[in-house]
Backbone as a ProteinNet text record, in pm:
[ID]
protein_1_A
[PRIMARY]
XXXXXXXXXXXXXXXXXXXXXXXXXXXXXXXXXXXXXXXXXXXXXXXXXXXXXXXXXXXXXXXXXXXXXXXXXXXXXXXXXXXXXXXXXXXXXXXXXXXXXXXXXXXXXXXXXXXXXXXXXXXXXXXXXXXXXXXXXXXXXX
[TERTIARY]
-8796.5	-8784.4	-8645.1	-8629.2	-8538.9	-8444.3	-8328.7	-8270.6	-8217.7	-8214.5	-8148	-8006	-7919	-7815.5	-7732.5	-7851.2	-7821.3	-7849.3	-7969.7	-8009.4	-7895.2	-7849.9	-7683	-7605.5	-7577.8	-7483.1	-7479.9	-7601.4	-7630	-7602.6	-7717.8	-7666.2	-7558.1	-7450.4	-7322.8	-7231.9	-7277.7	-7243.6	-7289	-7363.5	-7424	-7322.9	-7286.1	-7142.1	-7248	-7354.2	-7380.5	-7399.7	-7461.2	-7382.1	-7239.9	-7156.5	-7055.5	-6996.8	-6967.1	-6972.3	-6965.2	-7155.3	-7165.4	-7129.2	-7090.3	-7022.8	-6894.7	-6813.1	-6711.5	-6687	-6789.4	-6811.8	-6815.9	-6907	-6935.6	-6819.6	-6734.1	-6634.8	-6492	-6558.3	-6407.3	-6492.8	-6604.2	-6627.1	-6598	-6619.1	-6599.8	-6462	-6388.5	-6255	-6196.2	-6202.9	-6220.4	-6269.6	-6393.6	-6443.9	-6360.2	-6321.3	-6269.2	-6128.2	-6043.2	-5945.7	-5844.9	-5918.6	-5818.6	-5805.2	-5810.6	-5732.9	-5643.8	-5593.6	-5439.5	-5394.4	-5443.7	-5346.4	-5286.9	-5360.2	-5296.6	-5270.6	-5154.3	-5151.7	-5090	-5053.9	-5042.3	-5154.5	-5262.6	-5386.7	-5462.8	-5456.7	-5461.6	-5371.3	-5299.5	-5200.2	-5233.4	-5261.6	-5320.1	-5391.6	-5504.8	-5667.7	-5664	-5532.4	-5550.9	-5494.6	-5386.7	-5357	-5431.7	-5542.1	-5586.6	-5715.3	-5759.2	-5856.2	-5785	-5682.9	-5613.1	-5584.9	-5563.7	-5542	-5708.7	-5810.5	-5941.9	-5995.5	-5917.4	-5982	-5900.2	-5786.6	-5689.1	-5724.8	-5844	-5870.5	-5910.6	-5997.3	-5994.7	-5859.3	-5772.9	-5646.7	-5542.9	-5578	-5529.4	-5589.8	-5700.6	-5779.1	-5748.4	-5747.6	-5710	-5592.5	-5464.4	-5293.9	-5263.4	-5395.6	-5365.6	-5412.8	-5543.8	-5567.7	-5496.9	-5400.2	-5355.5	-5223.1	-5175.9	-5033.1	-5100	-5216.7	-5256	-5355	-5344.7	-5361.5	-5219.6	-5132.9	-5017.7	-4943.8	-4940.4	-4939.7	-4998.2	-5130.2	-5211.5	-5162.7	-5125.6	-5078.9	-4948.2	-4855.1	-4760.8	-4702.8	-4699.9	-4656.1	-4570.5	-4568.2	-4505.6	-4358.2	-4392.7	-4268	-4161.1	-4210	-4086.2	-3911.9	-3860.8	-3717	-3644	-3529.9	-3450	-3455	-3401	-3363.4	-3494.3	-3615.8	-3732.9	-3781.1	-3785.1	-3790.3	-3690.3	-3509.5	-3420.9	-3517.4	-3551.4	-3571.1	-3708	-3821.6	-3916.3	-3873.3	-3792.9	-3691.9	-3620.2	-3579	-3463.1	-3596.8	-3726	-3832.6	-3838.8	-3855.5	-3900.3	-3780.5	-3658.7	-3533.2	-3536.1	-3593.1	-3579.1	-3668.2	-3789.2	-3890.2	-3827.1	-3746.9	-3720.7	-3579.1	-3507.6	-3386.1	-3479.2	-3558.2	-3611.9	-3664.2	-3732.9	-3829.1	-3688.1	-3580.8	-3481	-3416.7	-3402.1	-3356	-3469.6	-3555.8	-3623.3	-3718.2	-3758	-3855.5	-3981.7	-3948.8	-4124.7	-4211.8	-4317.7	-4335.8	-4341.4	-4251.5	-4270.5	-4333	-4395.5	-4513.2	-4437.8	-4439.4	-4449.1	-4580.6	-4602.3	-4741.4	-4736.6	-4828.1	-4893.8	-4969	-4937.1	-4975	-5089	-5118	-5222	-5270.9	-5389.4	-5388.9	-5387.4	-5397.6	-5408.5	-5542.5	-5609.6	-5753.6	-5865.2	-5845.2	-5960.7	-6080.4	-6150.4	-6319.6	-6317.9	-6213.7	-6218.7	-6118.1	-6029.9	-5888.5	-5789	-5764.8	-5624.9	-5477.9	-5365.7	-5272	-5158	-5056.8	-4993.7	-4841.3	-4846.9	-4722.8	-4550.2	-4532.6	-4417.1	-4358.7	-4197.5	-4112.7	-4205.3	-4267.8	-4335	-4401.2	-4497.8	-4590.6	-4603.8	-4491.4	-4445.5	-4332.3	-4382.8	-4343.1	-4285	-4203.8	-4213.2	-4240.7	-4338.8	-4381.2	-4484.4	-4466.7	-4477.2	-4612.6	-4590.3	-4725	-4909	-4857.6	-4989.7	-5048.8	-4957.5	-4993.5	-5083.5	-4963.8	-5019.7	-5175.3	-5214.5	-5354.4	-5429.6	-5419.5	-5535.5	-5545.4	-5456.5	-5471.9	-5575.6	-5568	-5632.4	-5618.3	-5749.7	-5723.1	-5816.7	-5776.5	-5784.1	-5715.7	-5733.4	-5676.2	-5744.8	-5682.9	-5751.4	-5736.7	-5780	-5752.2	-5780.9	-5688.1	-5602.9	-5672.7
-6670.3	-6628.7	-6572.1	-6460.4	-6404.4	-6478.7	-6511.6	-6581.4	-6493.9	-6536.6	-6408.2	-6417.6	-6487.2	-6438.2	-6356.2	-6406.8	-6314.5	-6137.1	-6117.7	-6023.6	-5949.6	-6021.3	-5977.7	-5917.8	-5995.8	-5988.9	-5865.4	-5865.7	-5698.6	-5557.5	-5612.6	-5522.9	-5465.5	-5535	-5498.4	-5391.5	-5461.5	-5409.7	-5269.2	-5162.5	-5100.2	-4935.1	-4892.5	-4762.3	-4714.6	-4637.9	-4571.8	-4714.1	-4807.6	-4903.1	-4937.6	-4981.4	-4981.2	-4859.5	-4745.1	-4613	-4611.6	-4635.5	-4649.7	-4735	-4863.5	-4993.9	-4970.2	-4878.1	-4843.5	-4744.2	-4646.4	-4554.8	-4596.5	-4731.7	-4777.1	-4876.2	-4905.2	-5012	-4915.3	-4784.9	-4666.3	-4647.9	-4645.9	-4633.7	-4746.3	-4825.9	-4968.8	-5002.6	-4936.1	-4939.1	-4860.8	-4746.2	-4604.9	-4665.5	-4713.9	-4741.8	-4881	-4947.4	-5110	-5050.8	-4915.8	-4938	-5012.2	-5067.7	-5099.6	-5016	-4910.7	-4843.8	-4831.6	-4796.3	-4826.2	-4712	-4607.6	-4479.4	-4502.8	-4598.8	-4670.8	-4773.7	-4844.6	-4976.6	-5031.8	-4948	-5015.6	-5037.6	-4953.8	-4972.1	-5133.3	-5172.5	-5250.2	-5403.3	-5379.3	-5445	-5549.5	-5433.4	-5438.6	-5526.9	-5485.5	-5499.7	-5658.9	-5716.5	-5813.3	-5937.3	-5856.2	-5941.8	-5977.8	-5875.8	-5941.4	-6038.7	-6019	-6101	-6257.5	-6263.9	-6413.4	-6430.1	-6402.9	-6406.2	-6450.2	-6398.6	-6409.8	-6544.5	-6572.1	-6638.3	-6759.3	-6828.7	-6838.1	-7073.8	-7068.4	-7254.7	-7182	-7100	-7067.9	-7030.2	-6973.3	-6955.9	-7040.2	-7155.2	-7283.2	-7355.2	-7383.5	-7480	-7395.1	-7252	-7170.5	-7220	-7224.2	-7266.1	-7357.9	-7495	-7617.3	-7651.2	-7584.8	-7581.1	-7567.2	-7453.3	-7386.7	-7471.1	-7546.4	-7644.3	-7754.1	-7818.1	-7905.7	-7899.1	-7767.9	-7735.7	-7756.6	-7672.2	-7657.3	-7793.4	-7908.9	-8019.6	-8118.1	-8084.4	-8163.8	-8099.5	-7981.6	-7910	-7936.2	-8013.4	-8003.1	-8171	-8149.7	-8302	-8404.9	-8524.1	-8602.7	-8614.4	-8560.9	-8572.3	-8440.6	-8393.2	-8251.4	-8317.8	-8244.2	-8312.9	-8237.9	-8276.4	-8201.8	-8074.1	-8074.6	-7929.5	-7809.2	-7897.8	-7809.8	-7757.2	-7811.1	-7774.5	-7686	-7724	-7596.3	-7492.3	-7465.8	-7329.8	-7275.5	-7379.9	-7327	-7290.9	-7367.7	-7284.7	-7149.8	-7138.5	-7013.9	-6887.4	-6927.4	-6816	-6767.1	-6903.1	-6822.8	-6734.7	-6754.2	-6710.3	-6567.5	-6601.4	-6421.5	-6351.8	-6375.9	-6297.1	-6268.6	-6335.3	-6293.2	-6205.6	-6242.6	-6087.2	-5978.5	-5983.1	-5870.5	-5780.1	-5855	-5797.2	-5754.2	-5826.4	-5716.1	-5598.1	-5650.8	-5523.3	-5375.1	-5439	-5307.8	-5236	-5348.2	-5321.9	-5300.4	-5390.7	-5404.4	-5556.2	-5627.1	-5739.8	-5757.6	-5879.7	-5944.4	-6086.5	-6119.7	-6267.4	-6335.5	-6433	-6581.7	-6610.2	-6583.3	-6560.4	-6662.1	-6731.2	-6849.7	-6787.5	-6739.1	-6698	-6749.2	-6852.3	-6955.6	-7003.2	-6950.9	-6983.9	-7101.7	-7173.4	-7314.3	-7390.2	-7314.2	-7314.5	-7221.5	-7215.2	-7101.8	-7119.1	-7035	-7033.3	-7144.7	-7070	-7137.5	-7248.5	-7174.3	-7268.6	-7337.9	-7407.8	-7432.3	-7457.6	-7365.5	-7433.6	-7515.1	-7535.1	-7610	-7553.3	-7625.6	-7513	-7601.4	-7550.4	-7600.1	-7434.8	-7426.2	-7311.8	-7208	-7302.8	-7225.3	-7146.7	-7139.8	-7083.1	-6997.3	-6957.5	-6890	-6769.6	-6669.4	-6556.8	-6449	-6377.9	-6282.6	-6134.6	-6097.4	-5953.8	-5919.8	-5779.1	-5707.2	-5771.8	-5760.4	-5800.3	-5748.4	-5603	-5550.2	-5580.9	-5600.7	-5608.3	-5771.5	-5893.5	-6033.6	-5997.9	-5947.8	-5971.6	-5851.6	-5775.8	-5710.4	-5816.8	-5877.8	-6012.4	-6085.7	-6099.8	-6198.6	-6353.6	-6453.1	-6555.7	-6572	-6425.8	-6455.7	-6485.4	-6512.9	-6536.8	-6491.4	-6396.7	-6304.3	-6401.2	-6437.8	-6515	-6387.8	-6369.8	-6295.2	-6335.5
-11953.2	-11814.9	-11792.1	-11724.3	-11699.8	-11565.8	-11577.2	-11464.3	-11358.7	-11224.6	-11181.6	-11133.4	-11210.9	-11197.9	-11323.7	-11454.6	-11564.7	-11553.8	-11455.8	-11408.8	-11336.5	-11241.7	-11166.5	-11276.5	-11359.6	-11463	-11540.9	-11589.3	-11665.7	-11559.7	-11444.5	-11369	-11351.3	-11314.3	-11302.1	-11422.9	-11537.1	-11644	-11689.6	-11579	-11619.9	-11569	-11579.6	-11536.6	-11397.5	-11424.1	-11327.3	-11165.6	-11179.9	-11126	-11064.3	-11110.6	-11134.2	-11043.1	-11083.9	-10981.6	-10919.5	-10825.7	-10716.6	-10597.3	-10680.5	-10597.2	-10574.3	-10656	-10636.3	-10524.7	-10497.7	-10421.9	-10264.8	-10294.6	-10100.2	-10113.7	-10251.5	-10152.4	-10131.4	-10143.6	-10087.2	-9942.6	-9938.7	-9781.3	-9726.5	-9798.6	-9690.9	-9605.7	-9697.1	-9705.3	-9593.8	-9625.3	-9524.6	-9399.5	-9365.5	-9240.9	-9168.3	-9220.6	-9186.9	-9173.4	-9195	-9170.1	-9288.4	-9402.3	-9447.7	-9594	-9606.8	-9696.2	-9760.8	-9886.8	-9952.2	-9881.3	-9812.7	-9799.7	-9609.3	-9566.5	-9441.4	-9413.4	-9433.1	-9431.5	-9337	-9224.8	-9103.4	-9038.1	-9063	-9008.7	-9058.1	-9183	-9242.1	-9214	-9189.7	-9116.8	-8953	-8881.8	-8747.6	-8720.3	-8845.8	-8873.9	-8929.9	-9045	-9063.6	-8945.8	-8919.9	-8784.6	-8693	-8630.9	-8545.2	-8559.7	-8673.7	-8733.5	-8752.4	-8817.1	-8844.7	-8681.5	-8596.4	-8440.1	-8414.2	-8398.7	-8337.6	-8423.4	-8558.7	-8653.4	-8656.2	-8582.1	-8569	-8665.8	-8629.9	-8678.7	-8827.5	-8884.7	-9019.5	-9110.9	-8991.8	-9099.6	-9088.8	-9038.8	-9034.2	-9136.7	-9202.6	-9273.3	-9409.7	-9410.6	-9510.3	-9583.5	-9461.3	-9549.8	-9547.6	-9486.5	-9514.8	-9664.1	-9724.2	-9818.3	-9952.7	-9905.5	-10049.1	-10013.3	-9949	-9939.9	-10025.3	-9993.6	-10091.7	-10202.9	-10263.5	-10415.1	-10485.5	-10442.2	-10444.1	-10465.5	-10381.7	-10358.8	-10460.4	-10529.4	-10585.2	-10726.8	-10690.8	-10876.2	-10901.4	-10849.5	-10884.9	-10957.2	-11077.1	-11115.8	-11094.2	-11103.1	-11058.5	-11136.9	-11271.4	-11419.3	-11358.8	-11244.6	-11231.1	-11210.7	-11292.5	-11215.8	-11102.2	-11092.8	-10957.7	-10973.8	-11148.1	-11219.2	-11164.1	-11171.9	-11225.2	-11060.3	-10963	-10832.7	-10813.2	-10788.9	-10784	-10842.8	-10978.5	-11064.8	-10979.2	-10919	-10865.8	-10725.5	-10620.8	-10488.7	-10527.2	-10645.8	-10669.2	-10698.3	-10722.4	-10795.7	-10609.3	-10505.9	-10409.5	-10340.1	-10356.8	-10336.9	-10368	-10508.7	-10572.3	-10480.8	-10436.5	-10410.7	-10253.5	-10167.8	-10068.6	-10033.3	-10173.8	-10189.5	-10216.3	-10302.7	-10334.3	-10274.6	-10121.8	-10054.4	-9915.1	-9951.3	-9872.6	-9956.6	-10029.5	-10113	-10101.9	-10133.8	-10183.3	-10055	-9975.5	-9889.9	-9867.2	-9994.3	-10055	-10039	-10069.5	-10043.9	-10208.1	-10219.7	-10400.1	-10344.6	-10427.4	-10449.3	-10533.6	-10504.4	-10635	-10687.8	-10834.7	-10866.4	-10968.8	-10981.8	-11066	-11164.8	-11299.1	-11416.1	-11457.8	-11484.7	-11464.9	-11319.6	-11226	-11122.9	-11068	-10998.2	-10952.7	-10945.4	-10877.2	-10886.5	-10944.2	-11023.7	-11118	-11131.9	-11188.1	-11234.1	-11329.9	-11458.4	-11584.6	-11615.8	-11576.3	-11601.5	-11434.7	-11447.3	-11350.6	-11436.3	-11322.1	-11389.5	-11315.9	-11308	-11243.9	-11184.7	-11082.9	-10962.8	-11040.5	-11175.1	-11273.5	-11294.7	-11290.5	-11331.4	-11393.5	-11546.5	-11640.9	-11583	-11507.9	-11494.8	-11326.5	-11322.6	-11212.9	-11227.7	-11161.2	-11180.6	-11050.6	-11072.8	-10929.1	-10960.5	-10891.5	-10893.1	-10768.3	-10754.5	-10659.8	-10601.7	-10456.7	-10405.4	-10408.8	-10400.7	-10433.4	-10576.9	-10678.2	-10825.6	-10825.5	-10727.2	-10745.1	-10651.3	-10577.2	-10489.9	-10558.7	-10672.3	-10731.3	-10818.6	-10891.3	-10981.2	-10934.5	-10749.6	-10755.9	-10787	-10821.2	-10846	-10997.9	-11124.1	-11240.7	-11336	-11425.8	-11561.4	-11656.6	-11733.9	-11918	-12011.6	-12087.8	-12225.5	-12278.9	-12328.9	-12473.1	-12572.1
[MASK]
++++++++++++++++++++++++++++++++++++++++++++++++++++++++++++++++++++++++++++++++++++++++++++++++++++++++++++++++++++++++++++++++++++++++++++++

């Protein structure tokens, strides 16, 4: 018997597929306003949604404080917090300097499909914001 989420699966995998999903999520994009080629529009658009949405994006950043919270070990020392305060340090010179938004990005995500990893120096990084939210919340094994 054919399952149907294996059915999904192929599907997807198929280019002329693929294409076309790509095609309606440039309209989707286009129509919602949130486009890469306008991002104040995008902007606006997310604001006023977290505004109308205002108890979901509360339960949202209470959430990710206690992943964050729950990922972070008890063995950290003083040293190892300073180095994880100075990662968020960097990301907020940066984003004066340049005028760009830089992320603190978790190399290993926190909560993953496959893997989790843990909110330690190691596994924290700073780079540009648009680069950390096409990332997403994956991880490649190499």
């Amino acid at each position: 018997m054919f399952c149907k989420t294996e059915w999904k699966r192929q599907k997807r995998k198929d280019p002329a597929y693929r294409a076309r999903e790509n095609e309606l999520q440039a309209i989707r994009r286009a129509t919602k306003g949130t486009s890469v080629d306008d991002p104040v529009k995008a902007r606006a658009r997310s604001s006023k949604w977290k505004k109308d949405n205002s108890g979901r994006t509360v339960a949202q950043t209470t959430m990710r404080k206690a992943y964050v919270k729950l990922r972070t070990p008890l063995w950290l020392t003083e040293i190892d917090h300073e180095r994880i305060q100075n990662e968020y340090k960097l990301s907020a010179i940066l984003k004066k300097l340049t005028g760009q938004n830089w992320h603190v990005d978790h190399i290993i995500p926190l909560v993953g499909k496959n893997v989790s990893g843990l909110h330690v120096p190691g596994n924290l990084r700073v780079i540009l914001g648009k680069d950390n939210l096409s990332k997403a919340n994956k991880f490649e094994v190499i």
